[in-house]
C-alpha positions as CSV (number, residue, x, y, z in Angstrom):
1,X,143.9,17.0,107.4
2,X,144.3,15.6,104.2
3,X,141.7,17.6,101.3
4,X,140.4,15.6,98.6
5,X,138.9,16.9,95.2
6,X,138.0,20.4,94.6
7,X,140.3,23.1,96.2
8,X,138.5,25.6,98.3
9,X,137.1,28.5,96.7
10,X,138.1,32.1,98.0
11,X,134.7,34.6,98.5
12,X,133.0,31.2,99.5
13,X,131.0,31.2,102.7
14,X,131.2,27.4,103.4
15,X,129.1,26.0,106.0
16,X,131.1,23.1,108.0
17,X,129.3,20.2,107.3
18,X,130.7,16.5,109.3
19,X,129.8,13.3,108.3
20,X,131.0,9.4,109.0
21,X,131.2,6.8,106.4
22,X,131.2,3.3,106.1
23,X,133.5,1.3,104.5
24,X,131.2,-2.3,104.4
25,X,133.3,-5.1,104.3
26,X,131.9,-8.8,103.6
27,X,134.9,-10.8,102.6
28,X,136.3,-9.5,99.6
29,X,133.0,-7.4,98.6
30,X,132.1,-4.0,99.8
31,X,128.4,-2.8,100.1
32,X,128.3,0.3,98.5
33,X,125.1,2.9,97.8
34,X,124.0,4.5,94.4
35,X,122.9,7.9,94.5
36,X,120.6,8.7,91.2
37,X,120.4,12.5,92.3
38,X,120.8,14.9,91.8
39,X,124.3,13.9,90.5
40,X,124.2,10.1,89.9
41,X,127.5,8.5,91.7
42,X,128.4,5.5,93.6
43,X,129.3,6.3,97.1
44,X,130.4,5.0,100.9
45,X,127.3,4.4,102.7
46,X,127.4,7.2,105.1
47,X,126.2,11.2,105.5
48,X,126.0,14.1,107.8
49,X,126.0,14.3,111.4
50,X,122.9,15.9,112.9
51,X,123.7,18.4,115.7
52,X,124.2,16.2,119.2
53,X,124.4,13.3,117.5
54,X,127.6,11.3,117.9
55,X,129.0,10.1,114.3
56,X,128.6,6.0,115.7
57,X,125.3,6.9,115.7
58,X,124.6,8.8,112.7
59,X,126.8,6.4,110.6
60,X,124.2,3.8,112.0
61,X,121.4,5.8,110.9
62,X,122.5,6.8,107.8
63,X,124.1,3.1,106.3
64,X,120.3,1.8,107.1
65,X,118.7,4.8,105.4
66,X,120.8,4.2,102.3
67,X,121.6,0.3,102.3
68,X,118.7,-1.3,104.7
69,X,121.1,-3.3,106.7
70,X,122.6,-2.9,109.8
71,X,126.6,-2.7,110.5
72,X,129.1,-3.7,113.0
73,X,132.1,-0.9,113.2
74,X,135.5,-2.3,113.8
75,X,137.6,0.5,113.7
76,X,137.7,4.0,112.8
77,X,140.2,4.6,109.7
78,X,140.9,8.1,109.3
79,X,139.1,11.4,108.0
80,X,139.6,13.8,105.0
81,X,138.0,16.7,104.3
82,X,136.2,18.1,100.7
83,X,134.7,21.0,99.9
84,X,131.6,20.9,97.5
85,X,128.3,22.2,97.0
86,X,125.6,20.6,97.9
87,X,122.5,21.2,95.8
88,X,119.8,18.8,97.9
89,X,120.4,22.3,100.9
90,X,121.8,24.5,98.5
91,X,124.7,25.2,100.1
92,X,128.9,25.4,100.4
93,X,130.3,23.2,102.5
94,X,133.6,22.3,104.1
95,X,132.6,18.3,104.3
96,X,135.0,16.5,106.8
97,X,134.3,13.0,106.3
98,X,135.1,10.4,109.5
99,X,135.9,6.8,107.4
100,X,135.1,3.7,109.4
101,X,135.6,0.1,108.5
102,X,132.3,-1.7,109.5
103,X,131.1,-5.4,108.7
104,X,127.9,-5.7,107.5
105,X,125.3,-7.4,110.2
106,X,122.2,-8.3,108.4
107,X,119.0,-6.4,106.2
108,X,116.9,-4.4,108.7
109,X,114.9,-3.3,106.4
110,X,114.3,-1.1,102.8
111,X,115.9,1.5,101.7
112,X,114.4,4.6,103.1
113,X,116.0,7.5,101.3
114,X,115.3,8.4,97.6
115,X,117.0,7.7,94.9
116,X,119.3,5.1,96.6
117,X,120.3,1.5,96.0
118,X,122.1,-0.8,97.6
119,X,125.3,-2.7,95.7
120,X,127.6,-5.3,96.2
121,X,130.9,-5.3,94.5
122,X,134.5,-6.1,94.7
123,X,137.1,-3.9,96.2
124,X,138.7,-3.4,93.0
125,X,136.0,-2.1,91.8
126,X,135.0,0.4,94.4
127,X,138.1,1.6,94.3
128,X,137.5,3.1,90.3
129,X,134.1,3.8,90.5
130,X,133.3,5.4,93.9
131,X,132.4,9.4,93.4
132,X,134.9,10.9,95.2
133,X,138.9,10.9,95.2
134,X,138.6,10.5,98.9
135,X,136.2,7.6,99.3
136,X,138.3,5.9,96.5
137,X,141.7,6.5,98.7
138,X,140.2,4.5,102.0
139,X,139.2,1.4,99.5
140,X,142.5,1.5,97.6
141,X,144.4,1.3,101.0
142,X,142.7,-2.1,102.0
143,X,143.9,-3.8,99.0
């Protein structure tokens, strides 16, 4: 599997940590979420898989955490994997991240986790200013 970012560190215990993410696709915009902190970075909607959940439903649960709305997933894209600490649990991790192209449905709701907003903007764009080199490699490819 393809790693993205930081190589892994030797004499690092890194807890494995899966996740799905959403690419958002309304036309020729993507619906992407600000993080403020506790780094401030644009980023696929998406986040960890809870233990027995499946990552349908915890990319489900996390896009309407972060965005509000609800999605419709068309197809799964690929996966990469990162490794990175991650000071909100203060731990190592080994993140593999399941990417998913998804169409956005309609707002459910508000945003329910801190420090997020939800943003519109072009594919272009997402494709320079999303947080990670991985995130930015899915985007890139659909343009």
């Amino acid at each position: 599997m393809r790693r993205f970012d930081e190589a892994r560190r030797y004499g690092i215990r890194y807890r494995q940590r899966p996740g799905a993410y959403g690419i958002l696709r309304r036309g020729d915009k993507l619906l992407i979420t600000f993080q403020a902190r506790p780094e401030p970075e644009f980023q696929l909607p998406g986040g960890g898989i809870d233990p027995g959940e499946s990552p349908l439903i915890a990319l489900h649960r996390e896009v309407r955490e972060e965005t509000g709305w609800g999605i419709a997933i068309e197809r799964r894209l690929g996966a990469f994997q990162r490794y990175a600490y991650m000071p909100d649990y203060d731990i190592w991790a080994r993140k593999v991240c399941h990417i998913y192209l998804c169409r956005p449905t309609f707002r459910k709701g508000p945003i329910s986790e801190p420090d997020h907003s939800a943003h519109w903007v072009s594919l272009t764009t997402a494709a320079h200013i999303l947080g990670n080199e991985g995130d930015r490699h899915f985007v890139a490819a659909l343009l």
